[in-house]
ZADO-1210 file (C-alpha; in nm, 4 decimals, padded with zeros to 6 digits):
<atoms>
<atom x="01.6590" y="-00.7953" z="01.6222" code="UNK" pos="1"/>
<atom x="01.8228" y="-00.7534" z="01.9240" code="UNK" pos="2"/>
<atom x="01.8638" y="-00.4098" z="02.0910" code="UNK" pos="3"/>
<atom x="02.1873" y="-00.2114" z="02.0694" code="UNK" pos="4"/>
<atom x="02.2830" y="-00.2595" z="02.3754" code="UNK" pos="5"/>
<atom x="02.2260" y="-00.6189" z="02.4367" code="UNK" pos="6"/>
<atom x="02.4645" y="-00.7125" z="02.1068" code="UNK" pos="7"/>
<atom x="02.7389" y="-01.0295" z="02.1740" code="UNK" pos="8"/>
<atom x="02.9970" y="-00.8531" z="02.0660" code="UNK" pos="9"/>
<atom x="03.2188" y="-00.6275" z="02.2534" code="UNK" pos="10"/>
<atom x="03.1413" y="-00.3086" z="02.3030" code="UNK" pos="11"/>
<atom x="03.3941" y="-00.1683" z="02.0685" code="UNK" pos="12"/>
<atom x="03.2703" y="-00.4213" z="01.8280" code="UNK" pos="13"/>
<atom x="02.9348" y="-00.3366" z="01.9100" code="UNK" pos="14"/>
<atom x="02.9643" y="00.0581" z="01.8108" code="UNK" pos="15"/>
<atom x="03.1179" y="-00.0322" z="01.4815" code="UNK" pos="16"/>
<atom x="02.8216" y="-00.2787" z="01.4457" code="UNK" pos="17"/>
<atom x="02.5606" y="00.0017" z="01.5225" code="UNK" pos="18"/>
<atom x="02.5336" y="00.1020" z="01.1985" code="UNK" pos="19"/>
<atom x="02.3890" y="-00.1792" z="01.0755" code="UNK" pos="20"/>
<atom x="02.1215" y="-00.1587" z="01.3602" code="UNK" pos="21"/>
<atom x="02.0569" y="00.2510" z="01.2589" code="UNK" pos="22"/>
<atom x="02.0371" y="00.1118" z="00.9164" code="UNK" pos="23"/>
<atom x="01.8012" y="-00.1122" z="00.9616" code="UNK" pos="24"/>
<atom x="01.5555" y="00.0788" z="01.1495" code="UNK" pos="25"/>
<atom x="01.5970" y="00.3691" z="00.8917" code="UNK" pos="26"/>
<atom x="01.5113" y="00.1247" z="00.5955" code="UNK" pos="27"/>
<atom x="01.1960" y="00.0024" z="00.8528" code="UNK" pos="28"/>
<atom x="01.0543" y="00.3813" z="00.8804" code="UNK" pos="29"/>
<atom x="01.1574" y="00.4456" z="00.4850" code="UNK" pos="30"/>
<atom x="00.9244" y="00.1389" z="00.3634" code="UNK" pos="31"/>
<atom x="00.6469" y="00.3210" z="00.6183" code="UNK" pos="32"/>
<atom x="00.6873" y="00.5960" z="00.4643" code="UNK" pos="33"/>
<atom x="00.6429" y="00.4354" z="00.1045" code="UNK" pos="34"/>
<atom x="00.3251" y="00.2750" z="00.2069" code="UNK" pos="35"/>
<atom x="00.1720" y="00.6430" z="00.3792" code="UNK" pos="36"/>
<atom x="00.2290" y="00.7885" z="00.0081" code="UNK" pos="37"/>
<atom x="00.1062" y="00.5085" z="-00.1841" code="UNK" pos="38"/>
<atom x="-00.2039" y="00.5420" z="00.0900" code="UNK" pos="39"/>
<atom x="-00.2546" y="00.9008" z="00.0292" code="UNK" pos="40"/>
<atom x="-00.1582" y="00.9228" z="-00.3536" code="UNK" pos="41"/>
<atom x="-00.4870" y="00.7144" z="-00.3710" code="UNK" pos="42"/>
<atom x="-00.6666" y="00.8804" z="-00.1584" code="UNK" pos="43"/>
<atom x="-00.6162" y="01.2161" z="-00.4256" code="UNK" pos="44"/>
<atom x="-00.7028" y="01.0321" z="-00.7126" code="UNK" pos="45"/>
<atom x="-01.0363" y="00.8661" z="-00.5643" code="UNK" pos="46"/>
<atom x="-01.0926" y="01.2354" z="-00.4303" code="UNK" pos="47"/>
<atom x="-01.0174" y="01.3761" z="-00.7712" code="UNK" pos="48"/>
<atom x="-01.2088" y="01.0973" z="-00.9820" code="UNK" pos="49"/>
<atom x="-01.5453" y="01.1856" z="-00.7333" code="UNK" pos="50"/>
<atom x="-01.4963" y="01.5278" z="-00.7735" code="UNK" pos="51"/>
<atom x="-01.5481" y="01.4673" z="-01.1238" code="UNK" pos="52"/>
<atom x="-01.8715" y="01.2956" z="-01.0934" code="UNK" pos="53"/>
<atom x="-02.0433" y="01.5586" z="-00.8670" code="UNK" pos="54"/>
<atom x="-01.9491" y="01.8181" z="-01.0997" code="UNK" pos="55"/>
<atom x="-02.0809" y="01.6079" z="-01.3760" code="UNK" pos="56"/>
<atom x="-02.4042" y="01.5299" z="-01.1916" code="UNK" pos="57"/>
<atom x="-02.4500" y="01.9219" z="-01.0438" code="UNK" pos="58"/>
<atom x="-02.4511" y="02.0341" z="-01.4515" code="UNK" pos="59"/>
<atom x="-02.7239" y="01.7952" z="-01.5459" code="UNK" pos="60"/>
<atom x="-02.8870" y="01.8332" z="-01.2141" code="UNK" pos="61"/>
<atom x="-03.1943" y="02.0799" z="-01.2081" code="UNK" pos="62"/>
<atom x="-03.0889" y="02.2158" z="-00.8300" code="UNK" pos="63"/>
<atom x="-02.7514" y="02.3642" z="-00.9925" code="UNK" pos="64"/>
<atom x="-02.5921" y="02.5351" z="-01.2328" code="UNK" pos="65"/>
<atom x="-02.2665" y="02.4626" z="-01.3141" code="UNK" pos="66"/>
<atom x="-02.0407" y="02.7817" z="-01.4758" code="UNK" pos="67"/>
<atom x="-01.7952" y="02.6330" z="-01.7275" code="UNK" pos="68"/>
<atom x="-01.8808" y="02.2539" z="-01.6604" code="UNK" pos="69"/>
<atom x="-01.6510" y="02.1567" z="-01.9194" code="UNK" pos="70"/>
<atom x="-01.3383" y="02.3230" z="-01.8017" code="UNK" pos="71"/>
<atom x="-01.3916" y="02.2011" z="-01.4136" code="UNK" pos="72"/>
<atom x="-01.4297" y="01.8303" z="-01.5708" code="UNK" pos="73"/>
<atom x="-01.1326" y="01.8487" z="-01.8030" code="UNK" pos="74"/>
<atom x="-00.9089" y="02.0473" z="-01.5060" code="UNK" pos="75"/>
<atom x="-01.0168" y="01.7082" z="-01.2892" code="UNK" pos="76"/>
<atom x="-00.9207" y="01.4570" z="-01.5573" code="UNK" pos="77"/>
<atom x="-00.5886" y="01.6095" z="-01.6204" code="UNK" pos="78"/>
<atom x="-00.5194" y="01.6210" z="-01.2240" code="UNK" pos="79"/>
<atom x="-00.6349" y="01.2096" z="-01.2035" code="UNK" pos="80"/>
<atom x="-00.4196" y="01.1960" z="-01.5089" code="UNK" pos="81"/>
<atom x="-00.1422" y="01.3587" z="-01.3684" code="UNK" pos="82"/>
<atom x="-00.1625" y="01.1684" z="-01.0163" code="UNK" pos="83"/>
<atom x="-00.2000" y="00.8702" z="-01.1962" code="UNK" pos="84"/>
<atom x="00.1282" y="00.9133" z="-01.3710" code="UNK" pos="85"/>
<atom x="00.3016" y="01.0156" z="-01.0855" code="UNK" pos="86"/>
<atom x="00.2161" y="00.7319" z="-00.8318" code="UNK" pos="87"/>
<atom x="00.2650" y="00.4869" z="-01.1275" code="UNK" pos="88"/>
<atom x="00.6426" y="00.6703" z="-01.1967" code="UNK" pos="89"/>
<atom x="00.7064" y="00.6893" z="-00.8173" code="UNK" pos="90"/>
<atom x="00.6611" y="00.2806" z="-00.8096" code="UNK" pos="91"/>
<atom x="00.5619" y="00.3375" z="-00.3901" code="UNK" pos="92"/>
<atom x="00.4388" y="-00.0725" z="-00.3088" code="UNK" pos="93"/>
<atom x="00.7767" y="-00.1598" z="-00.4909" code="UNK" pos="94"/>
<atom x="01.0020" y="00.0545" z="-00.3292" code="UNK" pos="95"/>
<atom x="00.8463" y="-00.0190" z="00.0495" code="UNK" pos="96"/>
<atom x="00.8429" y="-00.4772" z="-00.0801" code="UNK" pos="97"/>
<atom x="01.2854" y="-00.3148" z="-00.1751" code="UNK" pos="98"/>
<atom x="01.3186" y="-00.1929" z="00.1616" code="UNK" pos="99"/>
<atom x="01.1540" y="-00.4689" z="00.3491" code="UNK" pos="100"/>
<atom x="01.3605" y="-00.7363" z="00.1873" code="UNK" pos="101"/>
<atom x="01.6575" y="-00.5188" z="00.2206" code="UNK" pos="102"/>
<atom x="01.5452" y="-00.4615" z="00.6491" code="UNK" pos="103"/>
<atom x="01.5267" y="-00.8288" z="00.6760" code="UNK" pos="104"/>
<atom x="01.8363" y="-00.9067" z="00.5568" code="UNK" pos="105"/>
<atom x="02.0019" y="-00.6363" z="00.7745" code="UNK" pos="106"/>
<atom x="01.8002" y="-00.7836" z="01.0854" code="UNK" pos="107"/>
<atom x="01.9604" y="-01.1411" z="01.0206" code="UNK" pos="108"/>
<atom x="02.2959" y="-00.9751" z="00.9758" code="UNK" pos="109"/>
<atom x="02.2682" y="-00.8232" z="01.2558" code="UNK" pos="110"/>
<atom x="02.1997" y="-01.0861" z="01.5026" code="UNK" pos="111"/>
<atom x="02.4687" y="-01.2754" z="01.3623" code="UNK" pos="112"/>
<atom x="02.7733" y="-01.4149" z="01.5450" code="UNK" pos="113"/>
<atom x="02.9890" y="-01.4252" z="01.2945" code="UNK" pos="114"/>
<atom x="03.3119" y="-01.2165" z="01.3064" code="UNK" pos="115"/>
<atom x="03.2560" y="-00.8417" z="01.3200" code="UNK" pos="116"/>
<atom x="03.4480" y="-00.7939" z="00.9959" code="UNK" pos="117"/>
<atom x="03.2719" y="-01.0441" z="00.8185" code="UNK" pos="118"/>
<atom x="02.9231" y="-00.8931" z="00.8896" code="UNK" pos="119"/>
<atom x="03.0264" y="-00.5311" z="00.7954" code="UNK" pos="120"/>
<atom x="03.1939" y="-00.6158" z="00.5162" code="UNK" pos="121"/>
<atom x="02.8480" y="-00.8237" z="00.4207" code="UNK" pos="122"/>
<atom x="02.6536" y="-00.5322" z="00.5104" code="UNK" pos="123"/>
<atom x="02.7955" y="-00.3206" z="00.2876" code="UNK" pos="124"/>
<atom x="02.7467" y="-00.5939" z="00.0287" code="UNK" pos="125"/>
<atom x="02.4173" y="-00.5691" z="00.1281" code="UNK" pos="126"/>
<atom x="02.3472" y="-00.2189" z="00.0741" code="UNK" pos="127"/>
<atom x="02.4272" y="-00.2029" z="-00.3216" code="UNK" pos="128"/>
<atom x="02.1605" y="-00.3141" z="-00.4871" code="UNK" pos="129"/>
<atom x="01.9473" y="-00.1175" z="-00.2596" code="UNK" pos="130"/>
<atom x="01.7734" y="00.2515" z="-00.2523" code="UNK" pos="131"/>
<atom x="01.9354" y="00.4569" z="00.0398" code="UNK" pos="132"/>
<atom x="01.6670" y="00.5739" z="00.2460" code="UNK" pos="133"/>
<atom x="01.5990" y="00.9263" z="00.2903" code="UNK" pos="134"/>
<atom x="01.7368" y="01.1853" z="00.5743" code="UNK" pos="135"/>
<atom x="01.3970" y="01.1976" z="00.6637" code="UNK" pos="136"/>
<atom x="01.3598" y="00.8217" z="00.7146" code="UNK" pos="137"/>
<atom x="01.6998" y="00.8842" z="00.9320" code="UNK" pos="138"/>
<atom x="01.5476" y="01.1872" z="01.1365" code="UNK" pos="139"/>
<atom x="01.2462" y="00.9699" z="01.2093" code="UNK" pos="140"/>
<atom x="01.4622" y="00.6799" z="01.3897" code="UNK" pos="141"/>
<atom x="01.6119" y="00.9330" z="01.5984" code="UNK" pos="142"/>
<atom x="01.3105" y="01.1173" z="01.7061" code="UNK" pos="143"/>
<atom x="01.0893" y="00.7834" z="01.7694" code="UNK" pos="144"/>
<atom x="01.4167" y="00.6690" z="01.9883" code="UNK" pos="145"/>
<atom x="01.4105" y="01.0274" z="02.1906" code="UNK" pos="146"/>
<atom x="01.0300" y="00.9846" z="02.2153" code="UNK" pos="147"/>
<atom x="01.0658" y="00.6349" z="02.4056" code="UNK" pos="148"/>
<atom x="01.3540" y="00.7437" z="02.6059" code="UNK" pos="149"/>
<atom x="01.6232" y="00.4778" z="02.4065" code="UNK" pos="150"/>
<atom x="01.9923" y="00.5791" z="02.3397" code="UNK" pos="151"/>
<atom x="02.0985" y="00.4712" z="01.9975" code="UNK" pos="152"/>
<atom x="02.5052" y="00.4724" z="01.9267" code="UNK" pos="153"/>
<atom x="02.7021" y="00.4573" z="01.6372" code="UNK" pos="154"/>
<atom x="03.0786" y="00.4746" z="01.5733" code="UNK" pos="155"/>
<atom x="03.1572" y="00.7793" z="01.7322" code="UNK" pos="156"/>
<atom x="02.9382" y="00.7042" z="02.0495" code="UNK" pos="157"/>
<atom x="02.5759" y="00.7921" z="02.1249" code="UNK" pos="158"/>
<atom x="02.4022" y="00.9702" z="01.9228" code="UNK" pos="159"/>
<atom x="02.1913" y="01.2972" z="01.9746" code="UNK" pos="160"/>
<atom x="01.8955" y="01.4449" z="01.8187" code="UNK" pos="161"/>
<atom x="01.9263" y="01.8482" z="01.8651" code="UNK" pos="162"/>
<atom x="01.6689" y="02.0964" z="01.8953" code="UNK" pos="163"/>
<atom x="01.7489" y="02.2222" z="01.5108" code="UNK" pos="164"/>
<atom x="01.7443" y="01.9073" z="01.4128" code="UNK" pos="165"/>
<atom x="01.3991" y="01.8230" z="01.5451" code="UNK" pos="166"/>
<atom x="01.3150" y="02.1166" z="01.4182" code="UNK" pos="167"/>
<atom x="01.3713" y="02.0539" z="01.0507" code="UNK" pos="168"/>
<atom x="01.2160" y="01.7375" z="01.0680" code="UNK" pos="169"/>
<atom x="00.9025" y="01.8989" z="01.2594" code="UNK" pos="170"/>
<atom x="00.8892" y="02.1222" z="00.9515" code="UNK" pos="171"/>
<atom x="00.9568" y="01.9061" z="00.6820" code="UNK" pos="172"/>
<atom x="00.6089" y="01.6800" z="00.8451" code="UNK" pos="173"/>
<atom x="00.4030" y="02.0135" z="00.7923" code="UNK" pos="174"/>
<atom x="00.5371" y="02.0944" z="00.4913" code="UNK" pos="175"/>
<atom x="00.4228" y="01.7292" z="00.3522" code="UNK" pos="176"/>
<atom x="00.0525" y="01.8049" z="00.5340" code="UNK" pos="177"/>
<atom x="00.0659" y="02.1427" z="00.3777" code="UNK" pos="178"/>
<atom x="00.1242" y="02.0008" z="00.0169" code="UNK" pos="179"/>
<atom x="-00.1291" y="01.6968" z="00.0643" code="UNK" pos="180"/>
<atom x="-00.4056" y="01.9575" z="00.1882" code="UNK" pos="181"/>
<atom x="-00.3427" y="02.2228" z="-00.0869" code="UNK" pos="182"/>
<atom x="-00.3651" y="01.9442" z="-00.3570" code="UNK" pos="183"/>
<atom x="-00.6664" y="01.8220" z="-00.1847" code="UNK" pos="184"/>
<atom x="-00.8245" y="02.1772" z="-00.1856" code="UNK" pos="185"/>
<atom x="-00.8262" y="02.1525" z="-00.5589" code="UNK" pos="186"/>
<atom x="-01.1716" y="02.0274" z="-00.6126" code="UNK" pos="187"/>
<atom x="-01.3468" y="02.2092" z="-00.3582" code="UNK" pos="188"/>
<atom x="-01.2389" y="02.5629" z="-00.4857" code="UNK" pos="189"/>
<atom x="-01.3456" y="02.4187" z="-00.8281" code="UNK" pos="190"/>
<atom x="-01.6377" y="02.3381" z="-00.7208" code="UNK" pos="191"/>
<atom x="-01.7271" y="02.6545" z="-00.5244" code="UNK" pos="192"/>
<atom x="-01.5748" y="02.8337" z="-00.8752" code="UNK" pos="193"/>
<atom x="-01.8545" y="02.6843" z="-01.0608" code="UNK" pos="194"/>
<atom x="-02.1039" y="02.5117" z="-00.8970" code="UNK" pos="195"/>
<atom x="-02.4058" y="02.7592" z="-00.8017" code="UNK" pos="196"/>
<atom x="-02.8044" y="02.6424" z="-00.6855" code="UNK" pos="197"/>
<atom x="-03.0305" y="02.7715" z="-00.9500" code="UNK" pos="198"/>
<atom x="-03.2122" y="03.0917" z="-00.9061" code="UNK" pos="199"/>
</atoms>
């Protein structure tokens, strides 16, 4: 895909066209972002599914006692349950395979020469039997293009990423860590909760 500023259209053409660029590289971070969960929504229910076994294995084990072994096992199975549901409901592969074909097709749009009304009424053909990608996905373009030094435009001329606005996004990233390490934390305070060496 060519780079917004090295379109052949004109340049007025060219910030009407923009969108479809912005667009593109949103639906590009919002299928990453579909395969990260998918990665770490397995990650939990491996994590959860082991914890399981080492509880099971401390209460028959005659190193440690295990306090309530039956509760800390069934706790487990209905967080793998409940994980399992979840990633299964949330459809993640499917949803990054929707926004890749919908990327591509934005990327040969795009680069076409065809007449600037043609390809935006096409893209927004395009679009409809698509999932819109998130704010986040959005925030993410614009903070990987302020990272590398790029200028990205759209309709109303070049766009800026503010200091709230990188703010939110910086906060919304350690909220996600926050939630992922809580969730993870489950096991191990179960496992401190009733796992004990014998006396």
């Amino acid at each position: 895909m060519s780079a917004p500023t090295t379109h052949p259209h004109t340049v007025n053409d060219r910030s009407q066209l923009e969108r479809i660029y912005l667009t593109y590289k949103a639906r590009v971070a919002a299928e990453c972002r579909m395969h990260r969960l998918a990665f770490w929504s397995q990650i939990l229910i491996a994590w959860y599914s082991i914890a399981i076994i080492i509880v099971s294995l401390a209460d028959i084990s005659t190193f440690y006692g295990v306090n309530d072994g039956g509760v800390a096992t069934t706790s487990l199975s209905v967080l793998v349950l409940t994980a399992s549901v979840f990633v299964y409901s949330q459809r993640f592969e499917l949803r990054a395979a929707s926004f890749r074909e919908c990327y591509l097709k934005l990327q040969e749009l795009y680069d076409s020469t065809e007449h600037p009304e043609i390809i935006l009424k096409k893209y927004h053909d395009i679009l409809i039997p698509f999932e819109n990608h998130s704010n986040f996905d959005y925030d993410s373009v614009l903070l990987s293009a302020k990272v590398r030094g790029t200028h990205l435009i759209d309709a109303h001329g070049p766009i800026k990423f503010e200091g709230w606005a990188l703010a939110l996004h910086m906060g919304r990233i350690v909220l996600n860590y926050a939630i992922f390490i809580a969730l993870a934390s489950i096991p191990i305070i179960l496992f401190l909760v009733t796992i004990a060496p014998e006396s």
